[in-house]
C-alpha positions as CSV (number, residue, x, y, z in Angstrom):
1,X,0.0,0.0,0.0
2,X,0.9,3.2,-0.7
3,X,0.2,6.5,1.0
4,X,-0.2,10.2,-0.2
5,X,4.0,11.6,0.0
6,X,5.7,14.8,0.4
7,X,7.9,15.9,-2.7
8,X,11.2,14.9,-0.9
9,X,10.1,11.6,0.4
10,X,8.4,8.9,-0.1
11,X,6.4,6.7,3.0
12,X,5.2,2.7,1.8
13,X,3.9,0.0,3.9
14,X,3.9,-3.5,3.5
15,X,2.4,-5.6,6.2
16,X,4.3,-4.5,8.9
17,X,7.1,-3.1,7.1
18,X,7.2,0.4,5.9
19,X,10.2,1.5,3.7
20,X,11.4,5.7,3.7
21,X,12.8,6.5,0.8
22,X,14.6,9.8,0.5
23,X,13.4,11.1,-3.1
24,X,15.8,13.8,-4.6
25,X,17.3,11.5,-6.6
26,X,18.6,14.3,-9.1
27,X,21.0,16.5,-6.2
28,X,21.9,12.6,-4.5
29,X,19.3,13.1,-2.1
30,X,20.4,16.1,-0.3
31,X,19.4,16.8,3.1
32,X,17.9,20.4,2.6
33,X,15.4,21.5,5.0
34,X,12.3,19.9,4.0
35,X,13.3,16.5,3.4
36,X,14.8,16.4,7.2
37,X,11.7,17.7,8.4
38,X,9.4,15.2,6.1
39,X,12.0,12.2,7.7
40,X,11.6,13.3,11.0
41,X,7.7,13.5,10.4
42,X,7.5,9.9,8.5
43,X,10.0,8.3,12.0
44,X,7.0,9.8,14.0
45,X,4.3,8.3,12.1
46,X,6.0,4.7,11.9
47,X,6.6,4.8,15.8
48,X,2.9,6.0,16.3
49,X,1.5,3.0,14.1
50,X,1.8,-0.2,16.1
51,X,0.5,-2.4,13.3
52,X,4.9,-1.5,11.9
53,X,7.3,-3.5,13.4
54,X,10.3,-2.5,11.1
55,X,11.0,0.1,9.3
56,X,13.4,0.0,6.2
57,X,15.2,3.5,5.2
58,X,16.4,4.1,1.4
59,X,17.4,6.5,-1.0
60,X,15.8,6.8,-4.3
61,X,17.7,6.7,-7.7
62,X,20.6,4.2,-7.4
63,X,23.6,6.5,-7.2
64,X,23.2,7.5,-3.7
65,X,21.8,7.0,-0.3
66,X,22.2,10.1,0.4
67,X,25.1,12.6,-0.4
68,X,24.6,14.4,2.7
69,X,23.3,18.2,3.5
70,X,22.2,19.9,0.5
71,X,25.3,22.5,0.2
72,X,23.8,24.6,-2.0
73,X,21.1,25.6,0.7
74,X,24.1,25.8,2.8
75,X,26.2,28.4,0.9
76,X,23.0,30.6,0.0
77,X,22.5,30.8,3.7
78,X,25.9,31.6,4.5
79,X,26.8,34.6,2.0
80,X,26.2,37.1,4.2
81,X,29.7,37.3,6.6
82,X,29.5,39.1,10.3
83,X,31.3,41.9,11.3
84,X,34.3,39.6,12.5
85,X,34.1,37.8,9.1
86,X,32.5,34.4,9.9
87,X,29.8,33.1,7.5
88,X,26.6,34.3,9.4
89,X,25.3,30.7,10.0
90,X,27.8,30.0,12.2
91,X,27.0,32.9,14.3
92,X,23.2,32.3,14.2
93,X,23.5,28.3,14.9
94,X,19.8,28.3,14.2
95,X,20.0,29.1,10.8
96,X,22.0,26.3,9.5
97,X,20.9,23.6,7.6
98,X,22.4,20.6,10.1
99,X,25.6,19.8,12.1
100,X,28.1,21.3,10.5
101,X,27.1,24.8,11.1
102,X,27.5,24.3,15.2
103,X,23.7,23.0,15.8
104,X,25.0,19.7,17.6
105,X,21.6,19.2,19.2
106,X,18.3,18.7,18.2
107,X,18.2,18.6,14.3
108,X,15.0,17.3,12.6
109,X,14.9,14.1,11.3
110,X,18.3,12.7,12.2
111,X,16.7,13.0,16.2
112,X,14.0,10.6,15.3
113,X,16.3,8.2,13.7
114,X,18.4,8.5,16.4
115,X,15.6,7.9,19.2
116,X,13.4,5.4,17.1
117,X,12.6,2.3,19.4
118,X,11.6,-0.4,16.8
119,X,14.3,-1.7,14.5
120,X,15.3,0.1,11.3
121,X,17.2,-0.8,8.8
122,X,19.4,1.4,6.3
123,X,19.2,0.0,2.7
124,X,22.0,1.4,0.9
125,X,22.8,1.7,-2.9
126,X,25.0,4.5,-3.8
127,X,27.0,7.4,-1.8
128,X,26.5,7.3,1.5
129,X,28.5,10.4,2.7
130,X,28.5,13.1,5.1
131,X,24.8,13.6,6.6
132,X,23.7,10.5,4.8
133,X,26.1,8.3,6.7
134,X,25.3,9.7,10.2
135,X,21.7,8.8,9.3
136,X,22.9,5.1,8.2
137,X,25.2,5.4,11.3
138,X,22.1,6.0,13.3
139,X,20.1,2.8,11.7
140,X,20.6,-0.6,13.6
141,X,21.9,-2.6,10.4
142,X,23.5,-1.5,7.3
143,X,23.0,-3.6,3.9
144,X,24.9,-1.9,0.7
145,X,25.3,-2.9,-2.7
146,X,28.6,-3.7,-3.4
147,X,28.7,-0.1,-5.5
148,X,28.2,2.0,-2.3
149,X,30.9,4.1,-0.7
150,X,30.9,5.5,2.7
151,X,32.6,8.8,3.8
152,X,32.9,12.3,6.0
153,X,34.3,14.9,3.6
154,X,33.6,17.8,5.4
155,X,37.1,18.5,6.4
156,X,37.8,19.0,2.7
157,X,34.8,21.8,2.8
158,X,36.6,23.4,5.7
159,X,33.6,21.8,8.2
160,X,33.3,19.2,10.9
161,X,31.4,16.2,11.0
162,X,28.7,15.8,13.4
163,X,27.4,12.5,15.3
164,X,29.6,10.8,13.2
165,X,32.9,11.7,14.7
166,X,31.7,9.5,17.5
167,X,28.7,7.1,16.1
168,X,31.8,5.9,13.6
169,X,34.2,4.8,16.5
170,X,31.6,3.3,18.3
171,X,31.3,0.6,15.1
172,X,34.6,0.0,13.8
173,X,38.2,0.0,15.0
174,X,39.2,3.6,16.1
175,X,41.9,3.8,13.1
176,X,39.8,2.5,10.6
177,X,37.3,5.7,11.8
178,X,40.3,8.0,12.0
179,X,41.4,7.0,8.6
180,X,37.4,8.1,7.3
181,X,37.3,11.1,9.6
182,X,40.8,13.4,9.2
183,X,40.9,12.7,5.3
184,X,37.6,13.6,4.4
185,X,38.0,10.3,2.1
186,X,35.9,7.2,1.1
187,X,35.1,3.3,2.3
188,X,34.4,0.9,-0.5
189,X,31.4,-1.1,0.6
190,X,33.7,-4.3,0.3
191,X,36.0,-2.7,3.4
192,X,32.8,-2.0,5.1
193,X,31.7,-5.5,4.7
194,X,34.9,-6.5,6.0
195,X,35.4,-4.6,9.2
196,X,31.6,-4.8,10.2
197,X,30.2,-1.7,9.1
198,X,27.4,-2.9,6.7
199,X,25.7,-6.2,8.1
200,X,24.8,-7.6,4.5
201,X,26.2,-7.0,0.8
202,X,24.3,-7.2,-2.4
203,X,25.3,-7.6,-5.8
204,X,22.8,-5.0,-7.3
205,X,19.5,-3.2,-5.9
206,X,17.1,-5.8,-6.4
207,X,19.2,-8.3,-4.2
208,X,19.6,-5.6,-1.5
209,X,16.0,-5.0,-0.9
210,X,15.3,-8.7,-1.4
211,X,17.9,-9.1,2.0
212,X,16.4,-6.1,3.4
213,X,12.7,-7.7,3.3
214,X,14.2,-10.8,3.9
215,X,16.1,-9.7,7.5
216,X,12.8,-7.3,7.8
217,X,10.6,-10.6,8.4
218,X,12.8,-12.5,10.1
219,X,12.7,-9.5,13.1
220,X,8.6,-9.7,12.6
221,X,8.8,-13.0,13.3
222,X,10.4,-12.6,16.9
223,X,8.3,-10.6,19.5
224,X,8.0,-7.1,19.3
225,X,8.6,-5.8,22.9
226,X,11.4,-8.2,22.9
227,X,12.9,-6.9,19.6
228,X,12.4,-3.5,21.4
229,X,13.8,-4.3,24.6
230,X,16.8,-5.4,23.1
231,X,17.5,-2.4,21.2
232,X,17.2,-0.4,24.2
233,X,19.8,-2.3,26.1
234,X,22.2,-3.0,23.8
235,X,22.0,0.8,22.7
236,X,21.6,2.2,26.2
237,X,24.7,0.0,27.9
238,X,26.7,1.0,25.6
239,X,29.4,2.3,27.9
240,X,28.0,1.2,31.1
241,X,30.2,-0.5,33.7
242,X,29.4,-4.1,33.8
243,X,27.2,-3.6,36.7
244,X,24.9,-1.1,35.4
245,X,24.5,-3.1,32.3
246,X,23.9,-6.0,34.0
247,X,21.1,-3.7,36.2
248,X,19.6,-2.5,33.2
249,X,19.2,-5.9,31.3
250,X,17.3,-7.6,34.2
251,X,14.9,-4.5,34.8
252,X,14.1,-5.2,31.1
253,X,13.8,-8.6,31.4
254,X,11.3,-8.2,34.6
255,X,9.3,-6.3,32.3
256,X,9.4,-8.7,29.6
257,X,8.6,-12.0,31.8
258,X,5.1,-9.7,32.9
259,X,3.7,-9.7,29.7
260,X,1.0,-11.5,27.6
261,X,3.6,-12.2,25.0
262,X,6.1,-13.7,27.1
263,X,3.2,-16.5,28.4
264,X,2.8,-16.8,24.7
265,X,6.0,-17.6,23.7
266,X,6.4,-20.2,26.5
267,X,3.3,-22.0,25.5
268,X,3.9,-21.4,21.8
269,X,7.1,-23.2,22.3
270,X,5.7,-26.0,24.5
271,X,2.9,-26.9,22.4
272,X,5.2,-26.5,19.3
273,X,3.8,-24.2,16.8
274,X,4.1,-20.3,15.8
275,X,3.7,-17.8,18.5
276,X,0.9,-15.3,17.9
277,X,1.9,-12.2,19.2
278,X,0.1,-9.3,20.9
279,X,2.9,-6.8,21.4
280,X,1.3,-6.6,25.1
């Protein structure tokens, strides 16, 4: 089924997965302004629906992901210097179109990504660079077609990364980030593959989204406070002495064992046959 979409994105549901595509296939789907605020809008909607389980984010066109912010809104924002000679954006953090320009906090779109609590996964066929990769950085698997590349150039536009100068390190070895993040340079998709990066490789598009659907079902199949319980600790512990994790894990495992779903996995098991879950 397909719904009504905004210019810049596109929102589908299948069963109970929906796919996001980013849709400005002819700038590399650019993060301007409206598409971040139509992705943080179509995050919202997928979390509020409780008939989606997983959610599947994409860029349209085949040559990209998503090339990151759109630069050009960038620069016309930034002609006008201040008195001490900085680009005005940086002054007025506000103003700027995402990280680079000083907003580290709340910036639509990548937030929702970043807080989502059911499963998403980044498909990937192209240029995943700058804000594109923080947004795959941000998903909880990465598939790629063997075609993709993955980079942070903005120290070759005189800017600075944002959650992916420490998103990156949390994935890979810290030198194999380094290497990505002072050169402003690129990661084959094989090298991502490689040092655990991107969770699943494809030959061409039609084989990523068949793995993407494929992996998709596979998470439907398990229980979905489970699923969602174990996002939260695995992301949450992150960093957490062993203790704390450890404290976290079994208050999430208390609340598991309470529900409907639990009892119904037990006896689903014990009686041999599919578990038909409630998500209560």
């Amino acid at each position: 089924m397909t719904t009504p979409t905004p210019a810049h994105l596109r929102y589908e549901v299948d069963g109970a997965r929906c796919t996001i595509t980013l849709d400005r296939p002819e700038v590399h789907n650019a993060l301007d302004r409206r598409l971040r605020d139509e992705l943080g809008e179509a995050i919202t909607r997928f979390e509020a629906d409780d008939r989606l389980l997983v959610g599947i984010l994409t860029g349209a066109g085949g040559r990209a992901f998503s090339a990151g912010d759109d630069l050009k809104e960038m620069a016309d924002e930034m002609v006008d210097p201040t008195p001490d000679g900085r680009p005005a954006g940086l002054e007025d953090a506000s103003k700027g179109p995402a990280f680079e320009v000083g907003r580290m906090g709340s910036v639509p779109g990548f937030d929702q990504v970043r807080t989502c609590t059911k499963p998403l996964l980044a498909a990937i066929d192209g240029h995943c660079l700058a804000g594109g990769f923080e947004l795959a950085l941000y998903c909880d698997v990465r598939l790629a077609t063997r075609q993709s590349t993955f980079g942070l150039p903005e120290p070759r536009w005189g800017l600075l990364p944002g959650p992916g100068l420490h998103e990156l390190p949390k994935l890979i070895p810290l030198g194999e980030a380094l290497r990505i993040q002072v050169s402003g340079g690129r990661m084959s998709a094989d090298r991502a593959y490689q040092i655990g990066l991107v969770q699943y490789l494809a030959d061409d598009r039609a084989s990523l989204f068949q793995q993407a659907v494929a992996l998709a079902d596979e998470i439907i199949a398990c229980a979905p406070l489970s699923v969602r319980a174990v996002k939260h600790v695995a992301r949450s512990s992150t960093g957490l002495s062993t203790a704390d994790a450890w404290a976290l894990t079994e208050a999430a495992a208390e609340r598991l064992a309470r529900t409907d779903d639990a009892a119904e996995g037990l006896r689903a098991f014990a009686e041999r046959r599919s578990p038909n879950w409630q998500g209560r």
